[in-house]
MMTF fields as JSON, N, C-alpha, C and O atoms, coordinates in Angstrom:
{
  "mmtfVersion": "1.0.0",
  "mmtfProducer": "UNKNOWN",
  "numBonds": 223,
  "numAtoms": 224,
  "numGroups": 56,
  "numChains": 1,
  "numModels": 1,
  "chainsPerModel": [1],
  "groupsPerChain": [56],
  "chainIdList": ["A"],
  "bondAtomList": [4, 2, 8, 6, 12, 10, 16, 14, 20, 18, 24, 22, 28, 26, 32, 30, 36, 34, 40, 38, 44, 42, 48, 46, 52, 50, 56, 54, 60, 58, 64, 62, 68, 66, 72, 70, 76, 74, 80, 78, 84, 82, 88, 86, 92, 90, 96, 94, 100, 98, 104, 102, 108, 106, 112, 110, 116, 114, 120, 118, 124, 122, 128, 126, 132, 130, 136, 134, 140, 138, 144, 142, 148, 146, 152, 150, 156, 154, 160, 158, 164, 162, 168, 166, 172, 170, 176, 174, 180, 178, 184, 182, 188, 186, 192, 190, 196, 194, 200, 198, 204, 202, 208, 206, 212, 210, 216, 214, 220, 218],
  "bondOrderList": [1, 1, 1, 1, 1, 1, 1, 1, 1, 1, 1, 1, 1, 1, 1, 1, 1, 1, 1, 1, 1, 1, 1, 1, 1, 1, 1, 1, 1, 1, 1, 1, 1, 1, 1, 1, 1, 1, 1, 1, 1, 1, 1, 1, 1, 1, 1, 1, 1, 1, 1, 1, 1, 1, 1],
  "groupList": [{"groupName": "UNK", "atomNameList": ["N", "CA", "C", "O"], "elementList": ["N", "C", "C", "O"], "formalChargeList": [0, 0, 0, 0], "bondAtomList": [1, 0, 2, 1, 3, 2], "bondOrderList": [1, 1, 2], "singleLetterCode": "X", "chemCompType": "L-PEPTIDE LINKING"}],
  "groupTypeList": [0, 0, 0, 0, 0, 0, 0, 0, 0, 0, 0, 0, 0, 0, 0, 0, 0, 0, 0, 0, 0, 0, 0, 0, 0, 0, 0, 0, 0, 0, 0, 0, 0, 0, 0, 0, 0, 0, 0, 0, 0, 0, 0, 0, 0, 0, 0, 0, 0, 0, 0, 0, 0, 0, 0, 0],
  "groupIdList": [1, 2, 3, 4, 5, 6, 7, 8, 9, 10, 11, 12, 13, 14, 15, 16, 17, 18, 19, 20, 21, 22, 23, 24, 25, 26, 27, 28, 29, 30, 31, 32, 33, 34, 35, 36, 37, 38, 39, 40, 41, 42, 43, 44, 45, 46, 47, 48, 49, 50, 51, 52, 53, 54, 55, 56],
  "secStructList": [7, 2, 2, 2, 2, 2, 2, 2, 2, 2, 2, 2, 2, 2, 2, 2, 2, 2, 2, 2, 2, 2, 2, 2, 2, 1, 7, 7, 7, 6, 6, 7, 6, 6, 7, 7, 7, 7, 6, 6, 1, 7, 7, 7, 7, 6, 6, 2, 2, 2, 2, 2, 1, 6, 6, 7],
  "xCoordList": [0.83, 0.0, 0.866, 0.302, 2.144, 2.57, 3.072, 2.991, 3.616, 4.279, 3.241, 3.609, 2.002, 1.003, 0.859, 0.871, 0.751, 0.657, 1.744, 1.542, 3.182, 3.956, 4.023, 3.783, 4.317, 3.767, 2.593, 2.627, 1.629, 0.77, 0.681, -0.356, 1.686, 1.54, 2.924, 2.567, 4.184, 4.909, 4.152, 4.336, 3.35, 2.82, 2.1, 1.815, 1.74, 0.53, 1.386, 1.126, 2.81, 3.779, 4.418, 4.98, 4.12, 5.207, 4.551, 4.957, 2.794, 1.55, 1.361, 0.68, 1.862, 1.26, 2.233, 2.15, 3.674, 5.251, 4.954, 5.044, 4.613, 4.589, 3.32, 3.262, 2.603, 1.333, 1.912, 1.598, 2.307, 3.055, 3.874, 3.921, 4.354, 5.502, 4.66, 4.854, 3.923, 3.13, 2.263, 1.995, 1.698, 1.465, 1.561, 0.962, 2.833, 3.808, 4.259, 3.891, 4.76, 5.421, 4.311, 4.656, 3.093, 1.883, 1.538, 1.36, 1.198, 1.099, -0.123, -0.979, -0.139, -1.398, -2.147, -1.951, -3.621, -5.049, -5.714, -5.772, -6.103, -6.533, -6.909, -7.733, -6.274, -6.397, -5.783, -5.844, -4.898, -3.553, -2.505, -1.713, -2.254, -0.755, 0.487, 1.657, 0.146, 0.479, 0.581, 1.229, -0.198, -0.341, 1.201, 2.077, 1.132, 2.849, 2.512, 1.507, 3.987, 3.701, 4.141, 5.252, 3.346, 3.915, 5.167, 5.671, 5.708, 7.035, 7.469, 8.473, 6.594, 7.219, 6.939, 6.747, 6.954, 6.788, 8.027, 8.39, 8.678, 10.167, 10.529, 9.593, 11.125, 11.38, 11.872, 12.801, 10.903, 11.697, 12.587, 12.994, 12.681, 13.496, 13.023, 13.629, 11.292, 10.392, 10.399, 9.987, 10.81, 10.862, 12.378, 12.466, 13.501, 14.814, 14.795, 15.41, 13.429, 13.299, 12.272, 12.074, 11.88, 10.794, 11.514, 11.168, 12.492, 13.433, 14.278, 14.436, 14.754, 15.626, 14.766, 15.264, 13.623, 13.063, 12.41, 11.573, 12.789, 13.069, 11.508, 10.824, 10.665, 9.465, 8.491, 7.426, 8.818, 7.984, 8.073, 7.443],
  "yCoordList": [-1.204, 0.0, 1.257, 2.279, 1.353, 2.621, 2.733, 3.833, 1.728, 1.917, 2.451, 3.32, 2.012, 2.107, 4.116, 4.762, 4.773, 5.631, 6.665, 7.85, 5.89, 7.171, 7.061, 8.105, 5.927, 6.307, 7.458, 8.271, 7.112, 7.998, 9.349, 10.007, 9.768, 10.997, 11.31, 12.328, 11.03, 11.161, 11.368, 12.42, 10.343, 10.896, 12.006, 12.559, 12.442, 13.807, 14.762, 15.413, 15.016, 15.936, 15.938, 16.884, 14.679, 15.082, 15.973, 16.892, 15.049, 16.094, 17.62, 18.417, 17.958, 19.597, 20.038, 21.036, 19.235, 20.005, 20.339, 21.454, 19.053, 19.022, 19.648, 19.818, 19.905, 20.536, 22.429, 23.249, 22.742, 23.768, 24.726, 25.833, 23.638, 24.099, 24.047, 25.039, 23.174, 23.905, 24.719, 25.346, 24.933, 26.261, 27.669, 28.587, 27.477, 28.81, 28.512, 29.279, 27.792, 27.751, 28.0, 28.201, 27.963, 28.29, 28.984, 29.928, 29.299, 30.588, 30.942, 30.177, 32.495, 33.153, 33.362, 33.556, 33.251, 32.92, 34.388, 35.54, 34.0, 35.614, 36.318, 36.071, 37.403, 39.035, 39.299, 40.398, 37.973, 38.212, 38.354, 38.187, 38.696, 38.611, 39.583, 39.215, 40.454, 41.463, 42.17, 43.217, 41.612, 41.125, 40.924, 40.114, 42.199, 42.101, 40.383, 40.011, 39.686, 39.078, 39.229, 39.721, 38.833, 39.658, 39.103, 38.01, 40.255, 39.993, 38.375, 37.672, 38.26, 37.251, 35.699, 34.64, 35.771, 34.502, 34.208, 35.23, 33.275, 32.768, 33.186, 32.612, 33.659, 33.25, 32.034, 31.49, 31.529, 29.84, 29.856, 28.825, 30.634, 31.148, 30.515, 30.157, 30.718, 30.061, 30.732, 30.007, 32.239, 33.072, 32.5, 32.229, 32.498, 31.595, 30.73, 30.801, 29.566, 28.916, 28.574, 27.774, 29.53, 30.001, 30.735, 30.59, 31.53, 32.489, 31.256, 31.193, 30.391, 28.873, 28.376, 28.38, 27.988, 27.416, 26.115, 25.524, 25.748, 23.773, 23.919, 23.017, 24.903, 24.619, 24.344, 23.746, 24.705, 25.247, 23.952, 24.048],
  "zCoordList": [0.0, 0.0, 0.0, -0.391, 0.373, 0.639, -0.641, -1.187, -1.274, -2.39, -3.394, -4.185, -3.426, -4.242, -4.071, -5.119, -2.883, -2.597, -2.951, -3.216, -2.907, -3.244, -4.891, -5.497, -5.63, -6.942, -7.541, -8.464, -6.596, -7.227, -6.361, -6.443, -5.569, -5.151, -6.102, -6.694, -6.536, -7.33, -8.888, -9.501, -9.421, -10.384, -10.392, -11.455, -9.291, -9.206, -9.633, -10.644, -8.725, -8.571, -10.433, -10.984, -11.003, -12.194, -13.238, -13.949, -12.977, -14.124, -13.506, -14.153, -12.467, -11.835, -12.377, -13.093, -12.107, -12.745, -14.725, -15.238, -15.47, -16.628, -17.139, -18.356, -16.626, -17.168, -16.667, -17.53, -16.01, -15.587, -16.758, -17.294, -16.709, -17.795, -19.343, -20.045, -19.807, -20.73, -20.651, -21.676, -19.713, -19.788, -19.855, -20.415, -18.844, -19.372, -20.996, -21.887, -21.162, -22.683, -23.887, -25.051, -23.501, -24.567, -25.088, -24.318, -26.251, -26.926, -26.349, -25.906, -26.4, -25.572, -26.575, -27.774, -25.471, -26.309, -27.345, -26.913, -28.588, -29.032, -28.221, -27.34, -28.452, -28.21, -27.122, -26.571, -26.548, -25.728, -25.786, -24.859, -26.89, -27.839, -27.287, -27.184, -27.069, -26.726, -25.618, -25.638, -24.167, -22.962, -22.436, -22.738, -21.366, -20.556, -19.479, -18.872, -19.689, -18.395, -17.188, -16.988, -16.205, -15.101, -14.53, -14.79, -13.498, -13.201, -12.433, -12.555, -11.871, -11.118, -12.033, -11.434, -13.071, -13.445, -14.324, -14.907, -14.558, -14.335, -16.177, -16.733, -16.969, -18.453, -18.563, -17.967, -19.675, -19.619, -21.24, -21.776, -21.564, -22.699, -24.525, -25.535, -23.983, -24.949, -26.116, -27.022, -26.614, -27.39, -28.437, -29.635, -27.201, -27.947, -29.321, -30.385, -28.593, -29.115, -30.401, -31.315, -29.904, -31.402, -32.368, -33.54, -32.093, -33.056, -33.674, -34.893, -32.908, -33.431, -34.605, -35.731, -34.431, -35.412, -34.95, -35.632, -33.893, -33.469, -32.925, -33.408, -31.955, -31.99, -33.343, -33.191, -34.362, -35.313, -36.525, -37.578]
}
């Protein structure tokens, strides 16, 4: 049982982490384009990588 439990509290932690991170990395919804983001949210250097090409 415990094992059963930390798996699935580990899986909770990996979908809040990975769903996280796409969301910041997401392109913003029409007529948000242009929308400052606010300060405290981390650059994940998603722009880099759109200028690279490798998202696209």
């Amino acid at each position: 049982m415990t094992i059963f439990l930390t798996l699935l509290a580990v899986g909770f932690v990996v979908c809040i982490l990975g769903g996280s991170l796409a969301w910041y990395a997401s392109e913003r919804p029409p007529g948000w384009e242009n929308a400052e983001t606010p300060k405290w949210v981390k650059k994940l250097g998603v722009e880099k990588i759109r200028k690279s090409g490798v998202d696209s």
